[in-house]
Z-matrix of the N, CA and C atoms (Angstrom, degrees):
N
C 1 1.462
C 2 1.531 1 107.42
N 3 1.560 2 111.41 1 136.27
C 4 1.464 3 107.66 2 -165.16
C 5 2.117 4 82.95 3 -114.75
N 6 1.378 5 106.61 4 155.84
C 7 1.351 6 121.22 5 159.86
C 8 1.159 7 138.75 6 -122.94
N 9 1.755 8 100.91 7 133.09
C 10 2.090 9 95.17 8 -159.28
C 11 1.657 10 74.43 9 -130.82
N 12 1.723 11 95.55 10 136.13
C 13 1.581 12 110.12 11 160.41
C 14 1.585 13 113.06 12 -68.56
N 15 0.757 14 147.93 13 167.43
C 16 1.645 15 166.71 14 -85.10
C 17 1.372 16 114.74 15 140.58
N 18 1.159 17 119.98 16 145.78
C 19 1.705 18 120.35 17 -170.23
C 20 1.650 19 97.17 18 -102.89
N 21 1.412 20 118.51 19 141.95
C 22 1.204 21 105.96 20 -179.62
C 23 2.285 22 123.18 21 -75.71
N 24 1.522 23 90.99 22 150.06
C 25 1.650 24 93.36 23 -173.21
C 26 1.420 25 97.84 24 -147.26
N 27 1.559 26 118.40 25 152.64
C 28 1.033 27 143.68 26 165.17
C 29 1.167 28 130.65 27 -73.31
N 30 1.232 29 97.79 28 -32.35
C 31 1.635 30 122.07 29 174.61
C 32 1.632 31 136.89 30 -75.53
N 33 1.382 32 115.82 31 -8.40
C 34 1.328 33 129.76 32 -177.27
C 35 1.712 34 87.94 33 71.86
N 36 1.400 35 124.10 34 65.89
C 37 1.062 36 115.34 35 168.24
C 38 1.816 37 128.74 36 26.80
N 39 1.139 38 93.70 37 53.47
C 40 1.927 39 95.13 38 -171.47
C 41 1.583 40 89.10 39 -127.86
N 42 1.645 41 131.47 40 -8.65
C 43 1.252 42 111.05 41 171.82
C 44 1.541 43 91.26 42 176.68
N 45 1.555 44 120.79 43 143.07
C 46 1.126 45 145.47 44 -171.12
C 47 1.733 46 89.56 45 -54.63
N 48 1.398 47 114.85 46 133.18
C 49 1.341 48 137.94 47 -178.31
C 50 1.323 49 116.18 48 -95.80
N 51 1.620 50 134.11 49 -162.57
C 52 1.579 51 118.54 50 175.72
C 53 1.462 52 125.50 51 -75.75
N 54 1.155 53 119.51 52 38.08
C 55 1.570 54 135.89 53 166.22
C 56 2.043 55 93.26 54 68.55
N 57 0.963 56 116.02 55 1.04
C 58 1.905 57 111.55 56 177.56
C 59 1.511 58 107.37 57 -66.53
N 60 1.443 59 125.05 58 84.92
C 61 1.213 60 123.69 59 170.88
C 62 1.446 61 126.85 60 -103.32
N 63 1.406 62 86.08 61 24.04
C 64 2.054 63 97.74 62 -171.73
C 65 1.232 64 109.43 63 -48.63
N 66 1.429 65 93.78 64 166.79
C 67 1.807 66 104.14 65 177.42
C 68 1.197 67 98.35 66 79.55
N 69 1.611 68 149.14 67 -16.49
C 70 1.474 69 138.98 68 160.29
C 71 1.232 70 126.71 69 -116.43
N 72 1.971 71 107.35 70 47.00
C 73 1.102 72 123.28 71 130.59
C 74 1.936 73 112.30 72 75.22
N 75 1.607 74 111.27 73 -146.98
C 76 1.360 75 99.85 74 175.26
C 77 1.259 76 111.18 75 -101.46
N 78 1.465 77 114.99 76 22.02
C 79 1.880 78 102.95 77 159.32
C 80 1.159 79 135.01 78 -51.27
N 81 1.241 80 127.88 79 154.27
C 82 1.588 81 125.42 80 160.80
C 83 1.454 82 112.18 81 -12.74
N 84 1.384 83 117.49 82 -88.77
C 85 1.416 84 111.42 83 -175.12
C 86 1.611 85 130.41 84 -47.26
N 87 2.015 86 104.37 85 -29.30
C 88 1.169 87 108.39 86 -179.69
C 89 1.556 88 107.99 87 -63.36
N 90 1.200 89 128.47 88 -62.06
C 91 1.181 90 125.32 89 162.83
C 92 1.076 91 163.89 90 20.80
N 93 1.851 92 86.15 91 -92.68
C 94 1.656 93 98.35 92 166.61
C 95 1.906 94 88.57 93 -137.85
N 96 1.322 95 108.10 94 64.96
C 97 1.264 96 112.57 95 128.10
C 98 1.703 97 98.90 96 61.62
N 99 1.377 98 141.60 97 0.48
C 100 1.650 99 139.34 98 175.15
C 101 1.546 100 83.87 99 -157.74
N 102 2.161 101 84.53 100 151.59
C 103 1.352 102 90.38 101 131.29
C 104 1.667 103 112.05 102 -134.26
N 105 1.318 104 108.28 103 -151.24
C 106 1.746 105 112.11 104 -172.42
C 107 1.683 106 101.33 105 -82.35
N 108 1.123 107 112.19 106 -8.83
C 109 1.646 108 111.88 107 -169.72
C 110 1.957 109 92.60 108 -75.13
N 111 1.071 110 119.70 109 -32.04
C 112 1.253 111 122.68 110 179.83
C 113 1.520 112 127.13 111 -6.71
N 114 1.406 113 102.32 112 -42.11
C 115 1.687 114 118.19 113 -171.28
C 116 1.545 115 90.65 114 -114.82
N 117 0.560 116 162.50 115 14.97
C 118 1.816 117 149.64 116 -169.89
C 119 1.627 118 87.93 117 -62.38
N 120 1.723 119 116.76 118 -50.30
C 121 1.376 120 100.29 119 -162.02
C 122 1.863 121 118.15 120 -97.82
N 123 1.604 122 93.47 121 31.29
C 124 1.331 123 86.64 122 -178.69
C 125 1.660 124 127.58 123 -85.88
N 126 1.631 125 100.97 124 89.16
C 127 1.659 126 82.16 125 -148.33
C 128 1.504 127 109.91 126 -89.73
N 129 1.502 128 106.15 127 31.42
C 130 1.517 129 107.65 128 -175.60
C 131 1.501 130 102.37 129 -71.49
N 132 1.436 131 88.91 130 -35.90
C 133 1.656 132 103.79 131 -169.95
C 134 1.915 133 106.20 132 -80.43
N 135 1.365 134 96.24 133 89.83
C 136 1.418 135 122.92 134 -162.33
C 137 1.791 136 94.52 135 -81.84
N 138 1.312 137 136.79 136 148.57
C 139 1.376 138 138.15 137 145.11
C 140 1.257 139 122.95 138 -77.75
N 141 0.833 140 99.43 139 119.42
C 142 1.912 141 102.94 140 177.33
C 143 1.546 142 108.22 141 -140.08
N 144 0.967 143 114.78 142 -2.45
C 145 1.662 144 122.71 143 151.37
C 146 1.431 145 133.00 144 -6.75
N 147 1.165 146 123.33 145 -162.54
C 148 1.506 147 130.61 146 159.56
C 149 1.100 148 101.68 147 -62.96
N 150 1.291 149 149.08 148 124.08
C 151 1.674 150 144.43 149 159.87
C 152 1.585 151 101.18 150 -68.06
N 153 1.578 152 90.37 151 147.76
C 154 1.608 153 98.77 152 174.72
C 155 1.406 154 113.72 153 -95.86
N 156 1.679 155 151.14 154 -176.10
C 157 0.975 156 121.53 155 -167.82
C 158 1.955 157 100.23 156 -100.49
N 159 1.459 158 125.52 157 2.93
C 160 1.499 159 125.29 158 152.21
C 161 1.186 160 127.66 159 -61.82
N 162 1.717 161 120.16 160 -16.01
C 163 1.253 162 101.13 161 -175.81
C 164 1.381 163 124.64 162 -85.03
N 165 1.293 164 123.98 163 164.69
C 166 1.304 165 118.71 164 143.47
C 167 1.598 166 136.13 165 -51.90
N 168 1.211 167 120.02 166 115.13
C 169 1.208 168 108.12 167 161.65
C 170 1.770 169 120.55 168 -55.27
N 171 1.261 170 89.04 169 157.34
C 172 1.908 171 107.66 170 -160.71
C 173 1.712 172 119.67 171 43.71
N 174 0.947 173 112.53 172 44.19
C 175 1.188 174 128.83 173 -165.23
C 176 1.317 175 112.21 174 -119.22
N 177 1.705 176 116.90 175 118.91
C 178 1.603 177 95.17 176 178.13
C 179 1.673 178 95.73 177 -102.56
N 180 1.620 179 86.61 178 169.31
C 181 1.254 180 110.25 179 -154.92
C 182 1.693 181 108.41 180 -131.19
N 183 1.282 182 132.64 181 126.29
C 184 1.335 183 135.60 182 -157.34
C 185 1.593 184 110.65 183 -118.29
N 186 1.168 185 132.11 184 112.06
C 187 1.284 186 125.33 185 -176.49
C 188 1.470 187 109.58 186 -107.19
N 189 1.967 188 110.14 187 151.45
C 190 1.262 189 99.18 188 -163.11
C 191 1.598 190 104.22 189 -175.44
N 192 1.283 191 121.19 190 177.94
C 193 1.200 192 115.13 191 -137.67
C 194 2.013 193 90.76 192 -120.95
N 195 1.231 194 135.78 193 110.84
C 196 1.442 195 137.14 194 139.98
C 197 1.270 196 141.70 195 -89.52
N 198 1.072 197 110.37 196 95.67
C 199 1.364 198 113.74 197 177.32
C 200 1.635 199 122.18 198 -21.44
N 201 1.453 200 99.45 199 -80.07
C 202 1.820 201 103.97 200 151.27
C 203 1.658 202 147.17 201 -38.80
N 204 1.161 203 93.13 202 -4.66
C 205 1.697 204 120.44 203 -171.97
C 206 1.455 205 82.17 204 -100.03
N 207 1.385 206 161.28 205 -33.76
C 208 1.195 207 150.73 206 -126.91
C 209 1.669 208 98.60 207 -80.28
N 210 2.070 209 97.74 208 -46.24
C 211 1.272 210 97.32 209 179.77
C 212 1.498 211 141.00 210 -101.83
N 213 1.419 212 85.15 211 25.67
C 214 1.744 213 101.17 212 173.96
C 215 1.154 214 109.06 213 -77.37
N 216 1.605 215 102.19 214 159.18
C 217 1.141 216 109.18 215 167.70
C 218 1.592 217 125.14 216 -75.44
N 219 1.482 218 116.74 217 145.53
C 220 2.022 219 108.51 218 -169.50
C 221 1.832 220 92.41 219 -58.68
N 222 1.303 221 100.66 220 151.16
C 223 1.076 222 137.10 221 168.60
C 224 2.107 223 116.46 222 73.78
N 225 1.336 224 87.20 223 9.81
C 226 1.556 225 90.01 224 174.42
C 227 1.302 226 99.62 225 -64.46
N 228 1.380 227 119.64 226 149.48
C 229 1.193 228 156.12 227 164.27
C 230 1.992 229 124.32 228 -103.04
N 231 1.449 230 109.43 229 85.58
C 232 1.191 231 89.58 230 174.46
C 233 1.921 232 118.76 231 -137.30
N 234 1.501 233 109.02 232 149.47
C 235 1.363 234 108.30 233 162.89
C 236 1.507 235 122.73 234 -32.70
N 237 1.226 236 134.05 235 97.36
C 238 1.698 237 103.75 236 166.63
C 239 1.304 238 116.90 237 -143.55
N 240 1.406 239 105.12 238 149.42
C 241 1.488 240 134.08 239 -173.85
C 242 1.444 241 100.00 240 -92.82
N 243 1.375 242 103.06 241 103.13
C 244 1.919 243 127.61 242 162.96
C 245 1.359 244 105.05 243 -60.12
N 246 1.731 245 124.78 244 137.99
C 247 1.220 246 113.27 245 175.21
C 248 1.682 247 82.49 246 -150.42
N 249 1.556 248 103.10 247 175.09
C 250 1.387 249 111.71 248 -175.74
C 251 1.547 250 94.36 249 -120.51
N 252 1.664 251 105.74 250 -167.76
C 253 1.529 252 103.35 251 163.94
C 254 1.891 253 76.64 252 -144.70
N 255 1.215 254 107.73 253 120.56
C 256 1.709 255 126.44 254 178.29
C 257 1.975 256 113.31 255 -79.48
N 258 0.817 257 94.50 256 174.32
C 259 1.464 258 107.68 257 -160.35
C 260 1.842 259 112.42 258 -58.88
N 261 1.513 260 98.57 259 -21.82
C 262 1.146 261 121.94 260 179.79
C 263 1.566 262 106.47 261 -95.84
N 264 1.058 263 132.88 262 3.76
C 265 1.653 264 147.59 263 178.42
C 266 1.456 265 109.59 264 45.64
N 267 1.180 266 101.89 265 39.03
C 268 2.023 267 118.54 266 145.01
C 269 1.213 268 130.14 267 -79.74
N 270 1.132 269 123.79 268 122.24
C 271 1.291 270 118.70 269 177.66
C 272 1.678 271 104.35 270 -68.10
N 273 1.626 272 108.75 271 149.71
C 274 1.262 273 116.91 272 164.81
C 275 1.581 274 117.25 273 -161.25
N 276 1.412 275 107.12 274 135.35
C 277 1.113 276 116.30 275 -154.26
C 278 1.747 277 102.47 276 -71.54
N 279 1.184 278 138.39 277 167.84
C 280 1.429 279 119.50 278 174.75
C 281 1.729 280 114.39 279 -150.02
N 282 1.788 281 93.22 280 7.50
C 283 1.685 282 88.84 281 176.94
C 284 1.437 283 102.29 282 153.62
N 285 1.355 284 147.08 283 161.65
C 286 0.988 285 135.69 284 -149.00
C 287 1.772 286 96.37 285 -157.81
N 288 1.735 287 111.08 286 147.29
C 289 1.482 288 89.56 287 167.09
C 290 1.798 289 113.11 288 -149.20
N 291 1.275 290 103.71 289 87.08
C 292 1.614 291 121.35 290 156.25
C 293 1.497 292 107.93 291 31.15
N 294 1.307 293 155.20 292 131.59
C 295 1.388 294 150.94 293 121.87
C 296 1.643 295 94.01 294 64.69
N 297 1.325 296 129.50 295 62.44
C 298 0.987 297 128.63 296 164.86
C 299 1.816 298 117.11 297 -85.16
N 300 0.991 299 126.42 298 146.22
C 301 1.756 300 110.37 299 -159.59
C 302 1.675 301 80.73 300 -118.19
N 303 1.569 302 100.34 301 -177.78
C 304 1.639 303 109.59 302 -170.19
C 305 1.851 304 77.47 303 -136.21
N 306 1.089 305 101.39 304 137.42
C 307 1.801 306 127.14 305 -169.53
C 308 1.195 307 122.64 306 -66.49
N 309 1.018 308 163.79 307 87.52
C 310 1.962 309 144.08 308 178.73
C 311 1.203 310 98.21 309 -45.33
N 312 1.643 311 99.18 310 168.53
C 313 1.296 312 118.93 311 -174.57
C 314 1.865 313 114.83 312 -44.78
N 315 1.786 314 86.64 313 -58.87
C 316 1.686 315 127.68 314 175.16
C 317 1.578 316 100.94 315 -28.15
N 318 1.503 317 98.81 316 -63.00
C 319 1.732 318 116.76 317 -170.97
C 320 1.182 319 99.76 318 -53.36
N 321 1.767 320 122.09 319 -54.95
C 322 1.328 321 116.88 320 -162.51
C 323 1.732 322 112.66 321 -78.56
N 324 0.686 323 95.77 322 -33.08
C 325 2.143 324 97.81 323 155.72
C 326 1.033 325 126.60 324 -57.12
N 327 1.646 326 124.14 325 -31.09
C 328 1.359 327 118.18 326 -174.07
C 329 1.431 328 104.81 327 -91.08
N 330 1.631 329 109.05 328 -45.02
C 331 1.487 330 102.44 329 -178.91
C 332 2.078 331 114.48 330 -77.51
N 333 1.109 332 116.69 331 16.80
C 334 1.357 333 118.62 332 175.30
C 335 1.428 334 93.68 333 -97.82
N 336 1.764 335 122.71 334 -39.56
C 337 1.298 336 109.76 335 179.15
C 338 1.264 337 133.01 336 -52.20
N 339 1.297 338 119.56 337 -35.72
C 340 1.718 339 168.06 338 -136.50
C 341 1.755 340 80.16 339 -88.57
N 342 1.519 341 92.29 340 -78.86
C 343 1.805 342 104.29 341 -163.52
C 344 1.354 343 106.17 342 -56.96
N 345 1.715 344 117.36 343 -54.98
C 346 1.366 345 115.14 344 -178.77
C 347 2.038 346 111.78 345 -48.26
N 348 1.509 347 111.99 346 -39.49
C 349 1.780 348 90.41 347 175.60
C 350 1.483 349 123.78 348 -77.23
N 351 1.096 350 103.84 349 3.15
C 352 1.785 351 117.39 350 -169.03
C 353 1.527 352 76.16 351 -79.94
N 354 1.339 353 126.81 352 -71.76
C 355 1.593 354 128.54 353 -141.71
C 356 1.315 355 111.54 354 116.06
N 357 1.094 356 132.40 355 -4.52
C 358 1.287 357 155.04 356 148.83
C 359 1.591 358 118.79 357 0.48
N 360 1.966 359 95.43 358 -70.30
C 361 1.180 360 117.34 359 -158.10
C 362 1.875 361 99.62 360 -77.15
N 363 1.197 362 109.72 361 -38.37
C 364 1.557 363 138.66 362 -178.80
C 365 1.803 364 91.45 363 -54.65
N 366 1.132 365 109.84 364 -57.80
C 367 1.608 366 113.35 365 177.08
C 368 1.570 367 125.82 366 -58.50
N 369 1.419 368 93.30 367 -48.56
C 370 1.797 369 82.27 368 169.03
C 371 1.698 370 123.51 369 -81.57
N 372 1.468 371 117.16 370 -11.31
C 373 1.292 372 120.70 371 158.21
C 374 1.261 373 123.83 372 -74.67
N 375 1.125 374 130.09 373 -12.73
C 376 1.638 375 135.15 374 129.64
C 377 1.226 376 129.00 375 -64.24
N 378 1.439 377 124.53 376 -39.02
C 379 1.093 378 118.68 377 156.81
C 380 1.873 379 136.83 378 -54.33
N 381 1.684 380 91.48 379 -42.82
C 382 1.772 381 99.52 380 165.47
C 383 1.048 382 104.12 381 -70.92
N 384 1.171 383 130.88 382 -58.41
C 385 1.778 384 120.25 383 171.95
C 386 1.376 385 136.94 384 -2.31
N 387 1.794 386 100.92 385 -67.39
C 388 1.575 387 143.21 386 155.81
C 389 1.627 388 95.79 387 -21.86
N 390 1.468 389 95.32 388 -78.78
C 391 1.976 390 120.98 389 -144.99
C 392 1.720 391 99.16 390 -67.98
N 393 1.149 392 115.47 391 -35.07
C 394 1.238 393 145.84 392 -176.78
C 395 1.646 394 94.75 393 -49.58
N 396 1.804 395 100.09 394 -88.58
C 397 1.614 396 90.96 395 177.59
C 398 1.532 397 129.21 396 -81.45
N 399 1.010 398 116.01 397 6.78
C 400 1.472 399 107.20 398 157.33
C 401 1.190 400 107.50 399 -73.76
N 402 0.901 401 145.54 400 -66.98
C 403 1.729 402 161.48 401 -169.53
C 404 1.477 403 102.11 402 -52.84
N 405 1.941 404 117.17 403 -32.68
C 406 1.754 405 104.79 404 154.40
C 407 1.285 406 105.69 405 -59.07
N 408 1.591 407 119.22 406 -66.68
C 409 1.570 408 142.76 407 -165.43
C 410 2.239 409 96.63 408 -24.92
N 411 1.118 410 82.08 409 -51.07
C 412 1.757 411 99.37 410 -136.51
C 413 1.687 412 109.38 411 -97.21
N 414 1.273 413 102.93 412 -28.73
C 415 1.849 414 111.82 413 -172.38
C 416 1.513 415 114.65 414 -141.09
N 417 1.720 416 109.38 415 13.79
C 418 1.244 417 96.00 416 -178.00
C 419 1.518 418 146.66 417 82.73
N 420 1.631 419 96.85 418 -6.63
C 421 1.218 420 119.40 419 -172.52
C 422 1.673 421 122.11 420 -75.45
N 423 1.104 422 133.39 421 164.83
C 424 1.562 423 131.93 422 -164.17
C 425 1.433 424 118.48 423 -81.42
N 426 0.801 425 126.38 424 118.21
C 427 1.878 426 124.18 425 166.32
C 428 1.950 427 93.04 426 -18.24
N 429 1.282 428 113.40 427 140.15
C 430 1.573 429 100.01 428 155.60
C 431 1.775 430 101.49 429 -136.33
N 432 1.614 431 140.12 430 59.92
C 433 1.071 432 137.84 431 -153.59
C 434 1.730 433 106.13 432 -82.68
N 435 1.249 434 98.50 433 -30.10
C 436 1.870 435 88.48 434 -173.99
C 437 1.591 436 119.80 435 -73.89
N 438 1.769 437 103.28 436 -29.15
C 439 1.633 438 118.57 437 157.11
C 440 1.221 439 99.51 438 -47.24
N 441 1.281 440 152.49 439 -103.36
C 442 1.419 441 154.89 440 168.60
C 443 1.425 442 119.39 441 24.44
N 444 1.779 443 77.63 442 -73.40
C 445 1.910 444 93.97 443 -169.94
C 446 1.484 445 104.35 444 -58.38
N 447 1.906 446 124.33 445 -43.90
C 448 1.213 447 107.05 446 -155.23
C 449 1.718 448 117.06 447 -93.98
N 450 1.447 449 100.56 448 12.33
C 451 1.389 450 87.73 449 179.23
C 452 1.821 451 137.16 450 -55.30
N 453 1.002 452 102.81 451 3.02
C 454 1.480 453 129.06 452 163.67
C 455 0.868 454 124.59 453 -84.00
N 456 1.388 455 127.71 454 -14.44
C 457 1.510 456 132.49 455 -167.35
C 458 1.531 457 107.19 456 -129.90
N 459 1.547 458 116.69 457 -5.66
C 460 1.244 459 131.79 458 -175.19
C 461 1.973 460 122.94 459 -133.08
N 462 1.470 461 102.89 460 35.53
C 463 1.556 462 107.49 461 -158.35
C 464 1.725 463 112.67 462 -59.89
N 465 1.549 464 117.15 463 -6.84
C 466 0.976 465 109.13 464 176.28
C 467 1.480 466 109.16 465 -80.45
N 468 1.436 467 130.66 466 9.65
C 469 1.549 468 122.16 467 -159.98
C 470 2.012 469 86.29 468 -111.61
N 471 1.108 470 111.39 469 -8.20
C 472 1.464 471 117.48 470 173.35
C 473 1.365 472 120.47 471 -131.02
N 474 1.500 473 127.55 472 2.12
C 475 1.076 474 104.69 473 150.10
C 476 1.943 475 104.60 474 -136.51
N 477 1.111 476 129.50 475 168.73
C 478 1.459 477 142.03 476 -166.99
C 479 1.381 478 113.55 477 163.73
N 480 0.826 479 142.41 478 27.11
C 481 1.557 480 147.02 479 -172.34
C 482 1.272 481 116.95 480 -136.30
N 483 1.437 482 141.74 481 168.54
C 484 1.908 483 112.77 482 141.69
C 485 1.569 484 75.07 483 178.47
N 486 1.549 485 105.92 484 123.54
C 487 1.549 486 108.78 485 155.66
C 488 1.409 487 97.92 486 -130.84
N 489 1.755 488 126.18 487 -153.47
C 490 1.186 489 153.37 488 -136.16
C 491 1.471 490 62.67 489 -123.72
N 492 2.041 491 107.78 490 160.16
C 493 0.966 492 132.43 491 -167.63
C 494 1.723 493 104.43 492 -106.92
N 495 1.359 494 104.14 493 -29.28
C 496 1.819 495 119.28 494 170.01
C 497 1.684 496 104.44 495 -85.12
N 498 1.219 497 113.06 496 7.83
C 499 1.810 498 104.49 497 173.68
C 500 1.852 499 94.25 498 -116.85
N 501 1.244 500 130.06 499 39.15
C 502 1.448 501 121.51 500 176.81
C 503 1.544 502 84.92 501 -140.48
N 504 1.898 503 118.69 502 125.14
C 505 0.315 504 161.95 503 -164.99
C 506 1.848 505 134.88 504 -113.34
N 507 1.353 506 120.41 505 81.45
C 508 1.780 507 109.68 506 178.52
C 509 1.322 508 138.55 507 -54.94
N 510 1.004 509 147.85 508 -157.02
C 511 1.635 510 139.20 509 148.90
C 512 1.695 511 70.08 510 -132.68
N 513 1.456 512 93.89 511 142.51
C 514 1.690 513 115.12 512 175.45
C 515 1.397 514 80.91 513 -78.04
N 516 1.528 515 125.65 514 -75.96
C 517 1.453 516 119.62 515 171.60
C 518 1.311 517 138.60 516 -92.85
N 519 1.108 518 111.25 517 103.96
C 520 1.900 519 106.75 518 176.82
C 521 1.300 520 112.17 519 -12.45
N 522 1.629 521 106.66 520 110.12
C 523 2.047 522 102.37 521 151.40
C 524 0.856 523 135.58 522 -72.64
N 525 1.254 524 155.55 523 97.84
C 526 1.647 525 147.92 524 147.39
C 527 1.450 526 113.41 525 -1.45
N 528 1.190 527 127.15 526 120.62
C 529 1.348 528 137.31 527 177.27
C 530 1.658 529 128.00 528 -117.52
N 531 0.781 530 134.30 529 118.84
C 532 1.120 531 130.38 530 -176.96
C 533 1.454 532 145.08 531 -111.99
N 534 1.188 533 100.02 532 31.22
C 535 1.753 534 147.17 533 145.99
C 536 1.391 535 91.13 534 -45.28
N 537 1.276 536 100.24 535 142.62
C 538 2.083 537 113.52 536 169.92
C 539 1.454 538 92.12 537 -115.83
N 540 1.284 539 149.15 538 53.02
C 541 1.269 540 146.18 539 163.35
C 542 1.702 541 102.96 540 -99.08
N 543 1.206 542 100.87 541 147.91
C 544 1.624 543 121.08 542 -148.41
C 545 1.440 544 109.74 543 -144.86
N 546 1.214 545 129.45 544 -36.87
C 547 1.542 546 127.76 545 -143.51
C 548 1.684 547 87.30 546 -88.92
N 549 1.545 548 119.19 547 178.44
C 550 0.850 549 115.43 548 147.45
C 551 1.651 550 133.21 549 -99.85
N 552 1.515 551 93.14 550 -32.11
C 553 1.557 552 103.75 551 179.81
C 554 1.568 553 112.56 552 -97.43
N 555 1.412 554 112.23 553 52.70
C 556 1.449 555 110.18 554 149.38
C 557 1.506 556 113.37 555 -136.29
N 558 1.335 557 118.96 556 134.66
C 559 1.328 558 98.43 557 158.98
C 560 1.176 559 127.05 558 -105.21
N 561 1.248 560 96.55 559 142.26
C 562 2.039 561 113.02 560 -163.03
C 563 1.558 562 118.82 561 -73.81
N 564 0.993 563 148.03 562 119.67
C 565 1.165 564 129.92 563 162.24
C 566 2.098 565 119.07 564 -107.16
């Protein structure tokens, strides 16, 4: 089992929450209030795309964004346990997801195409929008508008991930972990 931190959400990761990411400081998310992990659990947003030649047939398929995946190598395949670091700067584990693969370039073009005709992509740039100014409104956090604008021009910074939708996994209750891993862009094993 490999471990990648996760930005904290309210939402079971299906859509950027009220931008309150305290307790994680001047990171990305602390910041400006999101990060890209935002959707990992949006599993409405099903693939049914071009199939690649790994998948399963009849199989849905969930694409999604890891921070820690950034520096894998394409086509790794690994177990991993999502954890946060909470307001109180504990680690806690919050859900885990089975044979998750890391995307090629190819992959990450086709499935950005996929999302962009759904309306998809249009949706979570309204959605960061949202999280964005509340999180000015509410915590102090930074304008982040050119992140926004370019997610169209940058699909690998939102998508890199993609497993089966029955291999993502919650903790009904957050575990306490006691791992000192911190970063976002490594994944730990």
């Amino acid at each position: 089992m490999r471990f990648a931190r996760v930005c904290p959400n309210n939402n079971h990761w299906s859509q950027p929450d009220d931008g309150n990411k305290g307790g994680i400081g001047t990171t990305f998310p602390g910041t400006c209030g999101f990060g890209f992990e935002e959707w990992l659990g949006r599993t409405g947003w099903i693939w049914n795309g071009p199939g690649f030649d790994w998948m399963s047939t009849g199989t849905d398929y969930h694409c999604g964004f890891i921070q820690a995946f950034r520096r894998q190598p394409e086509q790794a395949i690994h177990d991993v346990e999502l954890f946060i670091i909470n307001a109180n700067s504990n680690r806690v584990a919050v859900g885990h997801i089975n044979q998750c693969r890391r995307l090629t370039a190819a992959e990450i073009a086709a499935v950005f195409q996929v999302y962009n005709a759904n309306g998809w992509i249009a949706i979570m740039q309204q959605e960061l929008s949202a999280a964005n100014q509340q999180a000015i409104q509410h915590h102090q956090a930074q304008p982040y508008p050119h992140q926004l604008a370019n997610l169209g021009h940058a699909p690998h910074e939102i998508f890199n991930a993609c497993f089966r939708i029955s291999d993502l996994h919650y903790a009904n209750n957050p575990v306490p972990r006691r791992y000192q891993y911190s970063r976002y862009g490594i994944l730990y094993h």
